[in-house]
C-alpha positions in Angstrom: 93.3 -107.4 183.5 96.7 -108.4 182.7 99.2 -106.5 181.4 100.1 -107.6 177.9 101.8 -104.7 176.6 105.9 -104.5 177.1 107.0 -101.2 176.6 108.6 -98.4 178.9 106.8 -95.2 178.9 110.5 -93.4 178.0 110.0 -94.7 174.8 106.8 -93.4 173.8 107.0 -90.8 171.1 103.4 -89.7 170.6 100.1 -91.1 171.6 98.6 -93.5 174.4 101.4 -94.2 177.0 99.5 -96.3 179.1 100.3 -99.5 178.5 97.2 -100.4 179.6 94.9 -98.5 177.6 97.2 -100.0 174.1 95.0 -101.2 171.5 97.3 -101.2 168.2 100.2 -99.5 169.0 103.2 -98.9 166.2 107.4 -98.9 166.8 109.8 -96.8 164.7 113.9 -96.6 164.7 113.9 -93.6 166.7 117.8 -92.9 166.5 117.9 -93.8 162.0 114.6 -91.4 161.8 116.9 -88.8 164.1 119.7 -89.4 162.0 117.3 -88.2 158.7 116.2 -85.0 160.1 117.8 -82.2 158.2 119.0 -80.6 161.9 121.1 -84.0 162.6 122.7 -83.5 159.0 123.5 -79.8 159.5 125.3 -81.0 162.9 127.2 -83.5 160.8 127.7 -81.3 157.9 128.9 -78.3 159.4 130.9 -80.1 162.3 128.3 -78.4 165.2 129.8 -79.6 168.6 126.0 -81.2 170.0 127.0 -80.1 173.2 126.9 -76.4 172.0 123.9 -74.0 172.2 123.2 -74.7 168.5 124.0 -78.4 168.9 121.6 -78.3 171.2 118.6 -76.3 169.7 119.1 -77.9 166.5 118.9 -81.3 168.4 115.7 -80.1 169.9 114.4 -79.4 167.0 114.9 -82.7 164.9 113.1 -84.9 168.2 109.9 -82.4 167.9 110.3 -83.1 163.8 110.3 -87.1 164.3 107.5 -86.7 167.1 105.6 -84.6 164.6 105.9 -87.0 161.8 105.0 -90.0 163.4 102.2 -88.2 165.1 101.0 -87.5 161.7 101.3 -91.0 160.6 100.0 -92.3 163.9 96.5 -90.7 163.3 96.7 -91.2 159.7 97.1 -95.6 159.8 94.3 -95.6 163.2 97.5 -96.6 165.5 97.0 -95.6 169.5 100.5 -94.9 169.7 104.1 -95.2 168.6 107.1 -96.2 170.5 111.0 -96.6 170.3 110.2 -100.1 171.7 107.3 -102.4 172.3 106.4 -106.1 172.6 103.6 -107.5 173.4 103.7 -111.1 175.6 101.5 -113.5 173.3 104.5 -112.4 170.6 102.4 -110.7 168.0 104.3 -108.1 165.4 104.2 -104.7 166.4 103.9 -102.9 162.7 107.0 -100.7 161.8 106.7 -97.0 160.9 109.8 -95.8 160.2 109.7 -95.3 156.4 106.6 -94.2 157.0 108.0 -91.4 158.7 111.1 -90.9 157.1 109.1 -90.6 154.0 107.9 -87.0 155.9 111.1 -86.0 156.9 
């Protein structure tokens, strides 16, 4: 069978990462949903060097919040899987999440 599906499993967030096995896959603005977490905010707000221990674990902390999100909106709208990026060759649109997802933030 050939491969359709152009995507780099790095950027798979939750579901199906084999591009392969892709049926109706979904894309999201990983680093704006990121952004919207309150843990990116609170290293903003509060000036929190990203590189420190706290930088760090409240980091952590949003990417496991975005994952969990679009997980929950993944299995909510039937899609296999959701990715930072994805095309497919015949040029088809892949169908945006992110205020999906932001709206869960």
């Amino acid at each position: 069978m050939q491969q359709t599906w152009i995507c780099d499993r790095a950027d798979n967030i939750c579901g199906l990462d084999d591009a392969r096995m892709l049926s109706k896959p979904a894309k999201l603005d990983y680093d704006a949903l990121l952004k919207a977490t309150p843990e990116m905010k609170k290293i903003a707000s509060d000036k929190i060097d990203p590189n420190s221990s706290e930088g760090i674990n409240l980091r952590q902390r949003a990417v496991d919040r975005v994952r969990e999100k679009a997980e929950a909106v993944r299995t909510a709208n039937g899609y296999c899987s959701v990715w930072k990026t994805i095309s497919h060759k015949d040029g088809r649109t892949i169908p945006d999440i992110t205020d999906l997802v932001k709206a869960q933030l």
